[in-house]
C-alpha positions as CSV (number, residue, x, y, z in Angstrom):
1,X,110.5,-27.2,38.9
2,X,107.9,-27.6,41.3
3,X,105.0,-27.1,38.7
4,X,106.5,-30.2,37.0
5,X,107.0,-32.6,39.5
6,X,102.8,-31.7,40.0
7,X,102.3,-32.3,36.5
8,X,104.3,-35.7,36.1
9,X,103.3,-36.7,39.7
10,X,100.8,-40.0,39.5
11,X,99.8,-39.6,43.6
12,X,98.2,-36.2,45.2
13,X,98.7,-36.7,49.1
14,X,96.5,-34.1,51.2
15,X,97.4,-34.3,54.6
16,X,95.1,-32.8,57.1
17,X,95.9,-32.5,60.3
18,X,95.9,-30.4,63.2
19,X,99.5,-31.1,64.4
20,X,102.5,-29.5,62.4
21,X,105.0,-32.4,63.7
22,X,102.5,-35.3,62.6
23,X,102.3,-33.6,59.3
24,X,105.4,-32.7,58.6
25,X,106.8,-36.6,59.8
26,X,103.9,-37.7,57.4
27,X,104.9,-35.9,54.7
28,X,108.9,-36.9,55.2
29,X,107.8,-40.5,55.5
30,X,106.0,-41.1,52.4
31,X,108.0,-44.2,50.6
32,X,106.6,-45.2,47.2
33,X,108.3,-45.8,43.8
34,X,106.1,-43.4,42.8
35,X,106.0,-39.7,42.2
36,X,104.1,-37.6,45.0
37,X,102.7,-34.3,45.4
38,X,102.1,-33.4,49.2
39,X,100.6,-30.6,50.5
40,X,99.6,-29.7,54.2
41,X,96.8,-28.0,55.4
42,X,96.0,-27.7,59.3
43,X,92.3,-26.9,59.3
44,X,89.3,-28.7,57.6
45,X,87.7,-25.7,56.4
46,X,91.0,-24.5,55.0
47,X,91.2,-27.7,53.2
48,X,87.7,-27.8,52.1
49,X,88.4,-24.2,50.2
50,X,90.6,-25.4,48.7
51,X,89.2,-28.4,46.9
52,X,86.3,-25.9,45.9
53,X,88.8,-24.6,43.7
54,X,91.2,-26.4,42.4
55,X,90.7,-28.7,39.6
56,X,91.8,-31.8,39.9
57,X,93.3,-34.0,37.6
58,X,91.3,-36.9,37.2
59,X,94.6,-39.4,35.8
60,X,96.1,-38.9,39.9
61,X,95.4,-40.7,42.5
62,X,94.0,-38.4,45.2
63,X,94.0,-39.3,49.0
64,X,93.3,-36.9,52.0
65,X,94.8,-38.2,55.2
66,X,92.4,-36.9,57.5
67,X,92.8,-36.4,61.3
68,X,89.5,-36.2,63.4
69,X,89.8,-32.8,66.0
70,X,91.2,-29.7,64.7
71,X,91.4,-26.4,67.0
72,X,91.9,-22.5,66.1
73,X,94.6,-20.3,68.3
74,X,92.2,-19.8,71.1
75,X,91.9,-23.6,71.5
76,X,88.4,-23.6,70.6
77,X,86.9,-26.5,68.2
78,X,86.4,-26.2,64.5
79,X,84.9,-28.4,62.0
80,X,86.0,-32.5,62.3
81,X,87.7,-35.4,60.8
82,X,83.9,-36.5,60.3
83,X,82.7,-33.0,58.6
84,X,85.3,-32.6,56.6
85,X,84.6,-36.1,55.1
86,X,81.3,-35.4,54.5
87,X,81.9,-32.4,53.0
88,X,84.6,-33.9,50.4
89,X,82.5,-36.6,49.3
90,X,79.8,-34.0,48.4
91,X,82.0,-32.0,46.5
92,X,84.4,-34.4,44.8
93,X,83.7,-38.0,45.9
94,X,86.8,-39.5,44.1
95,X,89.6,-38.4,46.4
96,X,90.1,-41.5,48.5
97,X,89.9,-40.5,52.1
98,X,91.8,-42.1,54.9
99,X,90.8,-41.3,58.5
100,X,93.6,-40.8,61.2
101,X,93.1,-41.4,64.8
102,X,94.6,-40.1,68.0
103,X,93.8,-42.0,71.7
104,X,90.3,-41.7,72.3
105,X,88.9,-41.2,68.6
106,X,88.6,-44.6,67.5
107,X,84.6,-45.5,68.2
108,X,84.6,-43.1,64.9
109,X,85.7,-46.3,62.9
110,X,82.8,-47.7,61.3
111,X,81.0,-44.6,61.3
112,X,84.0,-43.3,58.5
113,X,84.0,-46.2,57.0
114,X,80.1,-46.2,56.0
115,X,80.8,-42.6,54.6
116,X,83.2,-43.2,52.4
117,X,87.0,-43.3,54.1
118,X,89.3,-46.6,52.8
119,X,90.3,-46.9,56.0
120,X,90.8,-45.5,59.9
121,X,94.2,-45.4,61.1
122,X,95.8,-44.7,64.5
123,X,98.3,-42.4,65.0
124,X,101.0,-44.7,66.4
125,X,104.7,-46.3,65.4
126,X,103.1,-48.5,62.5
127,X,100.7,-45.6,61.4
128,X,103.3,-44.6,58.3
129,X,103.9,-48.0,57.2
130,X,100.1,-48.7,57.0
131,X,99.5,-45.7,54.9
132,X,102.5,-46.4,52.7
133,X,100.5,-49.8,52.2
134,X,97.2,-48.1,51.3
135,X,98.6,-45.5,49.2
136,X,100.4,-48.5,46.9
137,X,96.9,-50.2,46.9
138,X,95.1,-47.2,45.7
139,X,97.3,-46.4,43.1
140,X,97.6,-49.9,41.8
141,X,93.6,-49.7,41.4
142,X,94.2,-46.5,39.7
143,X,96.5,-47.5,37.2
144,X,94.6,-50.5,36.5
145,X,91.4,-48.9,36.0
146,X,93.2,-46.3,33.6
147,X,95.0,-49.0,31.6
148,X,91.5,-50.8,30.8
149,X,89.8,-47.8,30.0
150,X,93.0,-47.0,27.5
151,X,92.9,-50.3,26.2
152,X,89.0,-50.1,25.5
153,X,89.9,-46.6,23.8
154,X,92.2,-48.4,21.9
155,X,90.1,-51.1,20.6
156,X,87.7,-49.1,20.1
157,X,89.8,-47.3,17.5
158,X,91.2,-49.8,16.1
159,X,87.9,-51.2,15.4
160,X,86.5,-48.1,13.8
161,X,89.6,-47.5,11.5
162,X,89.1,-50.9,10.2
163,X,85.8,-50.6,9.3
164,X,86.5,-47.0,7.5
165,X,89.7,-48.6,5.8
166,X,87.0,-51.4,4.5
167,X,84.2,-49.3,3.8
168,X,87.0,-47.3,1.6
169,X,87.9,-50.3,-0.3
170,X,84.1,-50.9,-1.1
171,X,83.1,-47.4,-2.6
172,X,86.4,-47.0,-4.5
């Protein structure tokens, strides 16, 4: 069952974050009409392998919620918010990336913003009603983009099957 909520899903949420009870309250607070696909990952580089290989299905709207500082067991710094941005958008730029922000990381703002994050959001009571908000705006650009390259397809087509039902009539 889980396989086909994936494949009917129309929004891919990647949460990235360093903190299991900001995930997991991220994860539970998702809101959208739409179906969504969630999973967690608590490291950058753990996240980064795992865009290396997966494919992606390029009809889903894909967004990483990425939090800036991220530490191993021994409470020693791995790679950040800002290096695992850059790393995504060499690998597959079209996963939207939205930035999250704790007290103290947000002079990173601009810096995201100029490498390719939608937004930079701070982690605070309005934080899951702001992302709810981006998440409908990204998919609504999604969908719209889809439906005018279908309807192009479709023309297209249509065009084409005219001209072969004419040219038809002419040589017969």
């Amino acid at each position: 069952m889980d396989r086909l909520k994936e494949i009917t899903s129309r929004i891919a949420l990647y949460i990235v974050d360093n903190s299991i009870k900001w995930s997991n309250a991220l994860a539970s607070g998702i809101d959208l009409d739409e179906s969504v696909v969630t999973k967690s990952f608590f490291t950058g580089e753990e996240f980064i392998e795992y865009v290396r290989k997966t494919r992606f299905r390029h009809r889903v709207t894909h967004v990483a919620l990425i939090g800036y500082t991220f530490y191993d067991e021994k409470n020693y710094n791995l790679m950040n918010g800002i290096e695992v941005l850059e790393s995504l958008k060499k690998i597959k730029p079209y996963i939207e990336v939205i930035m999250l922000a704790s007290d103290g990381e947000q002079e990173y703002g601009g810096y995201v913003k100029k490498m390719g994050a939608i937004t930079f959001i701070n982690k605070d009571d309005n934080a899951l009603l702001k992302i709810n908000n981006y998440l409908r705006i990204l998919n609504s650009r999604k969908r719209l983009a889809l439906y005018k390259k279908d309807f192009k397809m479709g023309i297209y087509l249509w065009v084409a099957s005219i001209a072969a039902l004419i040219l038809w009539f002419i040589v017969s």
